[in-house]
C-alpha positions as CSV (number, residue, x, y, z in Angstrom):
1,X,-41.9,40.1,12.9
2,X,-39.6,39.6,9.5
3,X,-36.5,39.1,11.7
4,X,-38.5,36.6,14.0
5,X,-39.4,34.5,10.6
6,X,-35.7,35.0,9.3
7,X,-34.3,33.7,12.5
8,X,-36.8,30.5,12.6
9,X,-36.2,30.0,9.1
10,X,-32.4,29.4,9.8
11,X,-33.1,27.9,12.6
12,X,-34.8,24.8,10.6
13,X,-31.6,25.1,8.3
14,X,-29.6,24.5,10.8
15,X,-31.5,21.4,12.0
16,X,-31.5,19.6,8.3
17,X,-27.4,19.7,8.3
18,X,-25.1,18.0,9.9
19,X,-23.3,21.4,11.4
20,X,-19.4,22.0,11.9
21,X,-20.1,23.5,15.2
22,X,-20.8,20.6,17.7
23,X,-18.0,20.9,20.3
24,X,-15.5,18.0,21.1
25,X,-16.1,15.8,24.1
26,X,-13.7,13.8,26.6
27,X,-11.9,10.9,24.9
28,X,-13.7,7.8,25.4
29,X,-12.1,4.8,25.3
30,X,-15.0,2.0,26.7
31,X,-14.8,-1.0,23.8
32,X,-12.2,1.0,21.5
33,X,-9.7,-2.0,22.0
34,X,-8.2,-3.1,19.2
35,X,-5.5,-1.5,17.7
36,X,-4.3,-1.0,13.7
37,X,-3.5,-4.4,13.8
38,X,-5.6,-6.1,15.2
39,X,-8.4,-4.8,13.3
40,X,-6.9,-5.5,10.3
41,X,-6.1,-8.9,10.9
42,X,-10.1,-9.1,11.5
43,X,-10.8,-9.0,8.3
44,X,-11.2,-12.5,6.6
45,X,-12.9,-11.4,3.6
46,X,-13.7,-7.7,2.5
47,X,-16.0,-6.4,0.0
48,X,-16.7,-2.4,-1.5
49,X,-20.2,-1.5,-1.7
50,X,-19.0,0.0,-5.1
51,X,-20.8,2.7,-7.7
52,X,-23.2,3.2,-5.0
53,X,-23.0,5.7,-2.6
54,X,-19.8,7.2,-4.1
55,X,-22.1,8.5,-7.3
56,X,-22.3,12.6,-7.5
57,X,-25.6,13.0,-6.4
58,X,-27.6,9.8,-6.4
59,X,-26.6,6.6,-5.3
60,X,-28.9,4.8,-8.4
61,X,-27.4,7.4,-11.0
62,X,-24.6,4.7,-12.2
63,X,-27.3,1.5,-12.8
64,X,-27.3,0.4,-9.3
65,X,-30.2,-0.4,-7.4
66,X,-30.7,1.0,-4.1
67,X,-28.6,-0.4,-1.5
68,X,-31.1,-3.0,1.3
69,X,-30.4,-4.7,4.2
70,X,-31.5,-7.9,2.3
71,X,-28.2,-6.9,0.1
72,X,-26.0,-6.9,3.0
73,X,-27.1,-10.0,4.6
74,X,-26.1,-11.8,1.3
75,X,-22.9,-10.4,1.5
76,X,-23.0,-11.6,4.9
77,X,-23.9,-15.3,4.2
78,X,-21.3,-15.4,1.2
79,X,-18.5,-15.2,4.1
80,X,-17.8,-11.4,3.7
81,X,-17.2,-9.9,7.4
82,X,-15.8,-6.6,6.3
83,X,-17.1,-4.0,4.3
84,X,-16.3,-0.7,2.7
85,X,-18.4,1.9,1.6
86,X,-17.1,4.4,-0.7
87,X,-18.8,7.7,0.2
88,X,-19.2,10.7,-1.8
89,X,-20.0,13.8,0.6
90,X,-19.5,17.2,-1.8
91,X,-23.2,16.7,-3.7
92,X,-24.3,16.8,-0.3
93,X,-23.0,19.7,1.0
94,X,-24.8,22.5,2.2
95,X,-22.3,25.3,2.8
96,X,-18.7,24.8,1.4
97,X,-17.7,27.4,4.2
98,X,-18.7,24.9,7.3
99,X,-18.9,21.7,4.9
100,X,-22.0,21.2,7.1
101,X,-23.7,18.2,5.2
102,X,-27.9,17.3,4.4
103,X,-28.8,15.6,7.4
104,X,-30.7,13.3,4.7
105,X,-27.6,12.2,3.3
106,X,-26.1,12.1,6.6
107,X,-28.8,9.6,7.7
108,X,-28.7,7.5,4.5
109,X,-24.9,6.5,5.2
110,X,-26.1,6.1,8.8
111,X,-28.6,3.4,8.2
112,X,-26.3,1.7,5.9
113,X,-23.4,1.2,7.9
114,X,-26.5,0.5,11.1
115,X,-26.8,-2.7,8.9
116,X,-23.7,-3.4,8.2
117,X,-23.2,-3.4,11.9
118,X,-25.7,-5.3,12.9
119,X,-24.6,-8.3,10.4
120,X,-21.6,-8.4,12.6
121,X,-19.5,-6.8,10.2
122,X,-16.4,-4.3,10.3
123,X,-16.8,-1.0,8.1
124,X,-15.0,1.5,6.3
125,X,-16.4,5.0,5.4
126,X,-14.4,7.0,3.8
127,X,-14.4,9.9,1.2
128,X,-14.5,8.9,-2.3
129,X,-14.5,11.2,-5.6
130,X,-14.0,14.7,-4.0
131,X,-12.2,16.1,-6.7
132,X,-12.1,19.6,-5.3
133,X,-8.9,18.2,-3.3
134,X,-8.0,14.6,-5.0
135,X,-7.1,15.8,-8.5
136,X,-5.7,19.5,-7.1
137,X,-3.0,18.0,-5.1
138,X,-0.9,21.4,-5.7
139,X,0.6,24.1,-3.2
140,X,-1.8,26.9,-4.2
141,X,-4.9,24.9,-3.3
142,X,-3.3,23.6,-0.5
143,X,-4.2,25.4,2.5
144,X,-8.0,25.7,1.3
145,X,-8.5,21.9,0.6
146,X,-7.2,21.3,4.0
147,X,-9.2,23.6,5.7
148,X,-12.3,22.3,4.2
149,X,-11.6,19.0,4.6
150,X,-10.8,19.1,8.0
151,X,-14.5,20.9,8.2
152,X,-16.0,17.6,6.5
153,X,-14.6,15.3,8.4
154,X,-15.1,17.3,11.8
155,X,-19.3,17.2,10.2
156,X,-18.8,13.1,9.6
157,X,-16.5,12.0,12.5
158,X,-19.1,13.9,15.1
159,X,-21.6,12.4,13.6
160,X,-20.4,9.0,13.8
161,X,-18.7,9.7,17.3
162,X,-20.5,7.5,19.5
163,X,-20.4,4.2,17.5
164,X,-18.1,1.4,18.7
165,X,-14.5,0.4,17.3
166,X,-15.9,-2.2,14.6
167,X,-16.3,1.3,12.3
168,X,-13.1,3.1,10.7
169,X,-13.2,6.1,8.9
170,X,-10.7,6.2,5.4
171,X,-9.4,10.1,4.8
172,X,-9.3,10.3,1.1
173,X,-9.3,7.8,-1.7
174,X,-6.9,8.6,-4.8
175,X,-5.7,11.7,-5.3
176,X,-3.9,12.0,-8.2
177,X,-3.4,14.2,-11.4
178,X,-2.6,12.3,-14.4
179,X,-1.9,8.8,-13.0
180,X,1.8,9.5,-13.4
181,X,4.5,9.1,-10.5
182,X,3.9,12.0,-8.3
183,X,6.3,15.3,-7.9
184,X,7.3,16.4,-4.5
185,X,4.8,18.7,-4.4
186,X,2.4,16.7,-5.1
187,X,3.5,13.8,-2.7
188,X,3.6,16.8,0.7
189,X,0.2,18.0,-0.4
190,X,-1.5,14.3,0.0
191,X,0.5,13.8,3.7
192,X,-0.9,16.8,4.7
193,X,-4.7,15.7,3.6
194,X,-3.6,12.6,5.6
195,X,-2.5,15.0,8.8
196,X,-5.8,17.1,8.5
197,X,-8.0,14.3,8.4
198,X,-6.5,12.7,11.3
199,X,-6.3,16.2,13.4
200,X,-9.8,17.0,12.5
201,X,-11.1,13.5,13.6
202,X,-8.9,13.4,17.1
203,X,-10.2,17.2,17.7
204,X,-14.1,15.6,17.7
205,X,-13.1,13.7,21.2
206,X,-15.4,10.9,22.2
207,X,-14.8,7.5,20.7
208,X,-13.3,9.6,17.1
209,X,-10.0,9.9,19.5
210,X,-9.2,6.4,20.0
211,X,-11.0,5.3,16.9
212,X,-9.0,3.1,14.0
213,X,-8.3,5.8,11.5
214,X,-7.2,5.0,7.2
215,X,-4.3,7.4,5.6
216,X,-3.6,7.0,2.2
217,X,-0.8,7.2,-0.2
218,X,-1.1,9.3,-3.5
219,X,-3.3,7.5,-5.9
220,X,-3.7,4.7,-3.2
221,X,-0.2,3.0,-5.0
222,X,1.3,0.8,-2.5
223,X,5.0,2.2,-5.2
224,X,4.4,5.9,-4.8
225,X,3.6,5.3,-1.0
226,X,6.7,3.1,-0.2
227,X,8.6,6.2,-2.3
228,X,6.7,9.2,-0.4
229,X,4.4,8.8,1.9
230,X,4.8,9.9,5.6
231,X,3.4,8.5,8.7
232,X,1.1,11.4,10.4
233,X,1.3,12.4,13.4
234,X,-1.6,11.3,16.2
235,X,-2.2,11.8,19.8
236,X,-2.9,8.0,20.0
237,X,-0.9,5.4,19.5
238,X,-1.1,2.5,17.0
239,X,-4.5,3.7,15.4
240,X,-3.5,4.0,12.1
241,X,-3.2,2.4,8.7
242,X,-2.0,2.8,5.6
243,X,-4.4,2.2,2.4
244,X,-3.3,1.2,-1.1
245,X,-5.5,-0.4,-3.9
246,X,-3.9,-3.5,-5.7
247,X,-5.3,-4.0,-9.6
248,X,-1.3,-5.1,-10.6
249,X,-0.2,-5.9,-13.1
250,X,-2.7,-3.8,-14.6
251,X,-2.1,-4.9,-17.9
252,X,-3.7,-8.4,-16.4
253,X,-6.0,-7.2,-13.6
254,X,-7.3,-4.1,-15.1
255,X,-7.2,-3.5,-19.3
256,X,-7.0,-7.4,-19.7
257,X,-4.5,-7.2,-22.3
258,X,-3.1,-10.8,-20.9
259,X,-5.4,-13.3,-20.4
260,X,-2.7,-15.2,-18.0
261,X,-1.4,-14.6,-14.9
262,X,1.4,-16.3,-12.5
263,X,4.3,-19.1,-13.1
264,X,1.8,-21.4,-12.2
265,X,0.2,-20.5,-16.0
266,X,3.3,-19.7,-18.1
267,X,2.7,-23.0,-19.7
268,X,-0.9,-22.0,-20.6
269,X,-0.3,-19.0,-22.3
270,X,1.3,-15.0,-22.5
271,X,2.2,-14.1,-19.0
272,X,3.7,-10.6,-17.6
273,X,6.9,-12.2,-16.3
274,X,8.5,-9.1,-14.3
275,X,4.7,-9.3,-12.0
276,X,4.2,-12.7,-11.0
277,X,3.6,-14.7,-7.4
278,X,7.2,-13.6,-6.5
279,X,6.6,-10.0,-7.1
280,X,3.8,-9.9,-5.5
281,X,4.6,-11.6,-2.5
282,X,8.0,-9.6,-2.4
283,X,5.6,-6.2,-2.6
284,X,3.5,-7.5,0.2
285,X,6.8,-8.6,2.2
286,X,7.9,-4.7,1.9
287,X,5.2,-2.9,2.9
288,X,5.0,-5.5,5.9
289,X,8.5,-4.5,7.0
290,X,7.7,-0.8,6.3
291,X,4.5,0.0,7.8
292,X,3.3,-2.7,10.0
293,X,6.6,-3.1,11.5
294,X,5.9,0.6,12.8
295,X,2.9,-0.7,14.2
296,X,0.7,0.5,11.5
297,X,-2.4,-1.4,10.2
298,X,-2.2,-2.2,6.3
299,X,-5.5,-1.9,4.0
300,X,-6.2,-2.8,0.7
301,X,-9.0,-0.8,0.2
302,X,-9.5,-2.2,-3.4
303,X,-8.2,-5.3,-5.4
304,X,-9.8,-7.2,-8.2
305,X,-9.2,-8.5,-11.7
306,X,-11.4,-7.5,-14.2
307,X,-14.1,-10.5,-15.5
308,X,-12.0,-11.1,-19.1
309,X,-12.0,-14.7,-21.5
310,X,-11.7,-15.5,-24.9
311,X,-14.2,-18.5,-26.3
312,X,-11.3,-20.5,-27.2
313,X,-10.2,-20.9,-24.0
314,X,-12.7,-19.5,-21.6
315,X,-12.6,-21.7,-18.5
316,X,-8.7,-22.0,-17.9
317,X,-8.5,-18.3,-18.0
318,X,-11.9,-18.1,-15.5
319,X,-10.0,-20.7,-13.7
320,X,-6.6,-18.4,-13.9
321,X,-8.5,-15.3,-12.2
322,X,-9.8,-17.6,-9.6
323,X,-6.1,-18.4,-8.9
324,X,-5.5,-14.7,-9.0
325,X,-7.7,-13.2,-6.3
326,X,-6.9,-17.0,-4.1
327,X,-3.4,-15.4,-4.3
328,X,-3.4,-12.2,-3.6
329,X,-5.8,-12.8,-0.5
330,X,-3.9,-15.5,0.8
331,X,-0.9,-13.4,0.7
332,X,-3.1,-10.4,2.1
333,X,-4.3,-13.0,5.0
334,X,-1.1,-14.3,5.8
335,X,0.9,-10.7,6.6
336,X,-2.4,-9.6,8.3
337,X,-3.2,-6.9,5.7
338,X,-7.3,-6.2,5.3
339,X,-8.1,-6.7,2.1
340,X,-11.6,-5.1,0.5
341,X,-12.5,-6.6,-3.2
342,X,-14.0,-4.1,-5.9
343,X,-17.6,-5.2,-7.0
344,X,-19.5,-2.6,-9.4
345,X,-21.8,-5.2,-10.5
346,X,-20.8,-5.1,-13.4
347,X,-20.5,-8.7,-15.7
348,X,-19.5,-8.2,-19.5
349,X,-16.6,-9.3,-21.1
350,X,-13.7,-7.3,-20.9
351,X,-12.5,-4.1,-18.3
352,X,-14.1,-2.7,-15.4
353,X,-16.1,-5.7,-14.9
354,X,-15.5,-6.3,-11.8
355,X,-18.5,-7.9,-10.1
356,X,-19.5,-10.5,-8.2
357,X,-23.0,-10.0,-6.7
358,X,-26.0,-9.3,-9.0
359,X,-27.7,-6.6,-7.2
360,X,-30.8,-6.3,-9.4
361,X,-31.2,-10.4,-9.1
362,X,-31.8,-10.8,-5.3
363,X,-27.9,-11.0,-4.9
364,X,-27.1,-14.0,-6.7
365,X,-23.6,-15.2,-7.6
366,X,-22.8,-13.7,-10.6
367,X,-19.2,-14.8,-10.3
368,X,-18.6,-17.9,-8.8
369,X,-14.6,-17.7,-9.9
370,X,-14.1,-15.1,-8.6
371,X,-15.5,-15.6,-4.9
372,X,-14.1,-19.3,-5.0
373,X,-10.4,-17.2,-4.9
374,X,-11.4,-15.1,-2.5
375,X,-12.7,-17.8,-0.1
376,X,-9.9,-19.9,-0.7
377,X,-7.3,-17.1,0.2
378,X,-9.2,-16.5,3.1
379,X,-8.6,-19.5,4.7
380,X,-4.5,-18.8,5.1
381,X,-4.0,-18.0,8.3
382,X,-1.7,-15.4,9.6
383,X,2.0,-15.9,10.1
384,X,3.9,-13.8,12.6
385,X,6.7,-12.1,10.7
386,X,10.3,-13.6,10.9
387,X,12.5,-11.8,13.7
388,X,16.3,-12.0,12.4
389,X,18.9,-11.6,14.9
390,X,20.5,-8.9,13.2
391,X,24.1,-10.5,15.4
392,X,24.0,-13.3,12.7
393,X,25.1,-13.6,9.3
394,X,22.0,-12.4,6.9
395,X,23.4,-13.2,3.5
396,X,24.8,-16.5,2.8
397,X,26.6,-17.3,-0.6
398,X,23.5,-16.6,-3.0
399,X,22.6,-13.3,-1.0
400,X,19.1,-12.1,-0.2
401,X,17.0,-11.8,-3.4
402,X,15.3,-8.4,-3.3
403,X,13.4,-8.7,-6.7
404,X,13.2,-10.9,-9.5
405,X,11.4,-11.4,-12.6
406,X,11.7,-9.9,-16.3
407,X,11.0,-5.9,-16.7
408,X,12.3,-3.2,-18.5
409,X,13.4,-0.1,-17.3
410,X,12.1,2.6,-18.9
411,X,11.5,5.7,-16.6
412,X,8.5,6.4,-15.0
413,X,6.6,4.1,-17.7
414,X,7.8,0.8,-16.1
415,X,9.5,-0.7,-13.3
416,X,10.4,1.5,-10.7
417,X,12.1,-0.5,-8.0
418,X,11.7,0.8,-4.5
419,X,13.9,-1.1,-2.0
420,X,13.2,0.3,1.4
421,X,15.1,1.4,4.5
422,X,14.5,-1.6,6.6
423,X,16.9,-4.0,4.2
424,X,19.5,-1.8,5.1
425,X,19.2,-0.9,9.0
426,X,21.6,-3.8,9.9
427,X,23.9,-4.0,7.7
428,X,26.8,-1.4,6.8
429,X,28.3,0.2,3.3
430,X,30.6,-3.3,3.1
431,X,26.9,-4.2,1.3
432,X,26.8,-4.9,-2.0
433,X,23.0,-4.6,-4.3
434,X,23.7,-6.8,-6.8
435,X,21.9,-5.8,-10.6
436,X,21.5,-8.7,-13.0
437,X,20.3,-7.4,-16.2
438,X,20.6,-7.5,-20.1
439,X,21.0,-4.3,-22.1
440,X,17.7,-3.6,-24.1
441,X,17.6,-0.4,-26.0
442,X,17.5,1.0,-29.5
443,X,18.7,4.8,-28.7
444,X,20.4,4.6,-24.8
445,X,20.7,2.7,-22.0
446,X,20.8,4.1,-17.7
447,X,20.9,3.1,-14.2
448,X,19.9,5.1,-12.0
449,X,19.5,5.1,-8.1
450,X,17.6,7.6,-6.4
451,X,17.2,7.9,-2.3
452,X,14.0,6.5,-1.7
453,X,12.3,9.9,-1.3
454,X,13.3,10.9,-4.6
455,X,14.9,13.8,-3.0
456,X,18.5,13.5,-5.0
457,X,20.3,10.8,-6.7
458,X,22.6,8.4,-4.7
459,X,26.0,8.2,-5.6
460,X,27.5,4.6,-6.3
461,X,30.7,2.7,-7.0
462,X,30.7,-0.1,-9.5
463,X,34.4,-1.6,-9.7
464,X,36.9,1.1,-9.5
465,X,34.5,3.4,-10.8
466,X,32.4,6.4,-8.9
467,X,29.0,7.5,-10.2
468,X,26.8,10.3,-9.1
469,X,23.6,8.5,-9.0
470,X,23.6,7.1,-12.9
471,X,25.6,4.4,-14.8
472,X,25.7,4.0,-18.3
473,X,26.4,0.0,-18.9
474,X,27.2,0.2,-22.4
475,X,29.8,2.7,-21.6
476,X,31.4,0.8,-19.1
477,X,31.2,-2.3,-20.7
478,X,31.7,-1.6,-24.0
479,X,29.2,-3.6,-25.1
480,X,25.7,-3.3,-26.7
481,X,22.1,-4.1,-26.8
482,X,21.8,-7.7,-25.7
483,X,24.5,-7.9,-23.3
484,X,24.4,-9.7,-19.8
485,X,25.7,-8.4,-17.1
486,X,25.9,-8.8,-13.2
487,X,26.9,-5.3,-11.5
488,X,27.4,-5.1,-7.8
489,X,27.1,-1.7,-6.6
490,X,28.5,-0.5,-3.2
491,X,28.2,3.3,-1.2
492,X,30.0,5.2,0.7
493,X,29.6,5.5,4.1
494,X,27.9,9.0,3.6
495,X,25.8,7.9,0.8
496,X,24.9,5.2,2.8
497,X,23.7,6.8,6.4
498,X,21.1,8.2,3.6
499,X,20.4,5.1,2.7
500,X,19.4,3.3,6.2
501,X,17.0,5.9,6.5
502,X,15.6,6.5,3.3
503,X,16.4,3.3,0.9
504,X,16.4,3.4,-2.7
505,X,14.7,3.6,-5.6
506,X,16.0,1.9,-9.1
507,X,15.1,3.4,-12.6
508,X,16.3,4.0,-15.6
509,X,16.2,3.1,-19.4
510,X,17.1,0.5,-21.9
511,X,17.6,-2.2,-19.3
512,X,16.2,-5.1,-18.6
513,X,16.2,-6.1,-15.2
514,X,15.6,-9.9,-14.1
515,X,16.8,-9.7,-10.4
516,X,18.1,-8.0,-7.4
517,X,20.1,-9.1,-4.8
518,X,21.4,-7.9,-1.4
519,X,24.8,-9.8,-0.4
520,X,27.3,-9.0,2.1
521,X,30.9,-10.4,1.3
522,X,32.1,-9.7,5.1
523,X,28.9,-12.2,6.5
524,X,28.8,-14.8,3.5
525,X,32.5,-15.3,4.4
526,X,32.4,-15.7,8.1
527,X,33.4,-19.7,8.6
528,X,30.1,-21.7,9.5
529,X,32.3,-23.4,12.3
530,X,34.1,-20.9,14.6
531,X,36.6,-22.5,17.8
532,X,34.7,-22.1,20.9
533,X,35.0,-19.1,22.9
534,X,37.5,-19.2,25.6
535,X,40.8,-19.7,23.3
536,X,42.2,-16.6,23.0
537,X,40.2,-13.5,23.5
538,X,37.3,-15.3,21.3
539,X,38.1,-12.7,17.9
540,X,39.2,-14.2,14.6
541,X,40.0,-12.5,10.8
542,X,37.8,-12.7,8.2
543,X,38.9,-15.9,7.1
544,X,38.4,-17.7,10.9
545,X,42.0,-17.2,11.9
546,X,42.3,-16.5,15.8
547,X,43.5,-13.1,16.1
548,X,45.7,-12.0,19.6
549,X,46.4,-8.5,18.5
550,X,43.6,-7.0,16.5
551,X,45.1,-4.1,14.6
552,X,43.5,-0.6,14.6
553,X,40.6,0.1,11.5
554,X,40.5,-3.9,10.6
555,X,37.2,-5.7,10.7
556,X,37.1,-8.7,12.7
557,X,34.8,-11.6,14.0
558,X,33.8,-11.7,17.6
559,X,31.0,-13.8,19.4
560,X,29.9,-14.3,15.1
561,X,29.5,-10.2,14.8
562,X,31.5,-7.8,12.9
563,X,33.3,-5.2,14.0
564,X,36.3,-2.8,13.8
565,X,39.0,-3.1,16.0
566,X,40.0,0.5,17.9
């Protein structure tokens, strides 16, 4: 009779989780259309249902009212067509063996994204503060996390499995350890979250295997992801995208110690001049050519700027963040990249206050700044990306500005300028990366050039002279703090096969970098007129002189491409 009770009891147990155990079905691909992409480029306007269902137990234990449909159909009406909802599992679950989950909290998120859904909106669940894996990013701890978190999201991806392709699921959030850059170590732990969560989700069959999925790179920086991260592998293709979160420059968007922001408000007041329009746009232009190019989707999974004014000139600045988030959307927008704004309803003064709906007042505009930007940047429409020949000339006299503005280098505490692996897949080591700078330092000053995996330094030529990955410009200058200079700097044709694959990363110290260039001497000096082909064999020197007998090892023009003669 005991055992009879015991076995009902666990019986009823079982019923009140949301079990491990439920066995994958065939793939399922009715209405699971759209691909990376495309969903992303759905996304006009994207808003996080944030400090709510992401708190440690409670969604109400961090001031905010409980979440209503009512809620969601004001987000609705305000022009929002996306959201995400941060999701905190790990209060919730009922054996950390089996990560099975309370089927009450299992049903909350349920009837929340049911709403969402039935606004017409796109959602994004993900799995937000588990710091049992996102702050233990470490080797020893590796093989655990993973196996647990594949056992979550095996729980959530089952019991989501039947919904339609309008809902994504997001891996992880920010892993991280102290904010600092990341070590190799902890770089190949966060892929591998990334390659669980997408294994675990696949394994569940259904809909889950052609379902949008979200990877993310460590601490969701779009720099340490551009630096480290690694595309998983997935038995579908084009189904995934990348995630980063976008508060830059901090020192604007997030602890408010400028009240400016942009050229367009340099005349206003302080501005960070090495992050402005440019830099932004140039960051968005790079992760465009690196991931979306690859046919992955691109999410910002969080922007905003942080609600900050002084009295003395309170509206400009209002009027500056407005400009701010108009920006960074429209940029967003225009490369196709979904883009979800932070809102903790919170209003003050000053840092974290990053809201825009009042929750506790019916969902009234509590920021009308900020959702004039965001509405404005939604309405640039998307561009297709520019398709080179790579046959034609790429760099003219002035070269192909790679970066520009005014920051200093100063190891991992500043700058850290990743130029990725695309820039370079045309081109050959006859390329020059040209380093306009002006010594600023008190104790030393460094350049240094690192692959872009950080796996070794890259050794460089400046001049005559050979460097194995650093250069000291005072030293080979002769000059001191204060100096100008303009430093082209080649590789060898080793140095740069590593290159074309990897790209590189610029640090250093006691520099002050205000641009980067890419030029090719061979292409700027091909002639802009050329005789027509059909005199002579069509191949001409460098200098646009028809050639009869190329000679063996000498670069020549033919049909306006470069090549060696055999």
């Amino acid at each position: 009779m005991l055992n009879r009770f015991v076995n009902l009891c666990l019986g009823l147990l079982a019923c009140a989780t949301t079990s491990l155990h439920a066995q994958s079905v065939t793939p399922d691909k009715e209405g699971m259309d759209l691909d990376a992409l495309d969903w992303t480029k759905e996304i006009v306007m994207g808003w996080n249902l944030g400090n709510s269902l992401e708190c440690p137990t409670t969604e109400t234990e961090w001031g905010n009212p409980k979440t209503t449909r009512e809620m969601i159909q004001k987000v609705r009406e305000a022009g929002f067509n996306g959201i995400r909802i941060p999701v905190r599992w790990a209060g919730h679950v009922t054996n950390t063996q089996t990560m099975a989950i309370d089927a009450t909290w299992s049903a909350r998120v349920k009837e929340v994204v049911d709403w969402c859904l039935a606004e017409g909106m796109y959602v994004i669940i993900n799995d937000h503060h588990e710091e049992w894996y996102d702050r233990n990013p470490f080797y020893s701890t590796q093989a655990e996390n993973n196996r647990k978190l594949k056992a979550l999201w095996t729980n959530i991806a089952t019991y989501f499995r039947d919904y339609g392709e309008r809902l994504i699921f997001a891996g992880t959030n920010e892993t991280t350890v102290n904010w600092s850059a990341p070590t190799q170590e902890q770089q190949a732990v966060q892929n591998s979250y990334n390659q669980a969560f997408v294994d675990a989700v696949r394994a569940t069959g259904g809909k889950n295997y052609y379902r949008n999925l979200v990877v993310q790179t460590f601490a969701c920086s779009p720099y340490h992801g551009l630096n480290g991260f690694t595309i998983p592998a997935d038995k579908v293709e084009n189904r995934l995208s990348v995630e980063f979160h976008y508060y830059d420059p901090y020192q604007y968007a997030g602890s408010c110690e400028y009240y400016y922001w942009g050229n367009a408000y340099k005349d206003k007041g302080k501005i960070l001049t090495s992050d402005t329009e440019v830099t932004q746009a140039n960051l968005f232009d790079r992760i465009r050519s690196t991931w979306a190019a690859k046919g992955l989707g691109v999410v910002i999974g969080e922007y905003g700027v942080a609600n900050h004014y002084t009295e003395a000139d309170k509206q400009t600045q209002q009027e500056n963040m407005q400009y701010y988030l108009k920006t960074l959307v429209g940029n967003a927008r225009q490369r196709g990249f979904a883009a979800f704004v932070w809102d903790n309803n919170a209003f003050n003064n000053g840092a974290e206050n990053f809201g825009i709906f009042k929750r506790w007042q019916n969902m009234a505009v509590g920021n009308t700044y900020f959702l004039k930007g965001i509405s404005q940047g939604a309405g640039v429409e998307y561009k297709e990306p520019d398709t080179p020949n790579p046959d034609d000339p790429e760099y003219g006299e002035e070269g192909k500005v790679i970066w520009e503005g005014d920051a200093l280098l100063d190891w991992g505490n500043s700058l850290q300028l990743t130029i990725p692996a695309t820039e370079f897949t045309h081109q050959d080591n006859t390329l020059q990366v040209i380093l306009t700078y002006t010594q600023d330092y008190t104790d030393y000053d460094q350049i240094q050039i690192f692959y872009g995996d950080w796996s070794q330094m890259t050794p460089f030529s400046v001049g005559d002279g050979t460097f194995d990955g650093a250069f000291i410009p005072s030293q080979y200058y002769a000059t001191g703090s204060g100096a100008k200079h303009v430093t082209p700097v080649t590789f060898g044709k080793d140095a740069f096969t590593v290159v074309q694959q990897k790209g590189i990363v610029i640090q250093g110290h006691g520099v002050r970098l205000q641009k980067v260039t890419l030029y090719d001497p061979i292409k700027a000096s091909v002639p802009s007129i050329i005789q027509e082909e059909g005199s002579g064999q069509g191949i001409y020197s460098i200098d646009g002189k028809n050639i009869d007998k190329p000679q063996h090892g000498q670069v020549y023009i033919k049909n306006r491409k470069k090549y060696i003669a055999d």
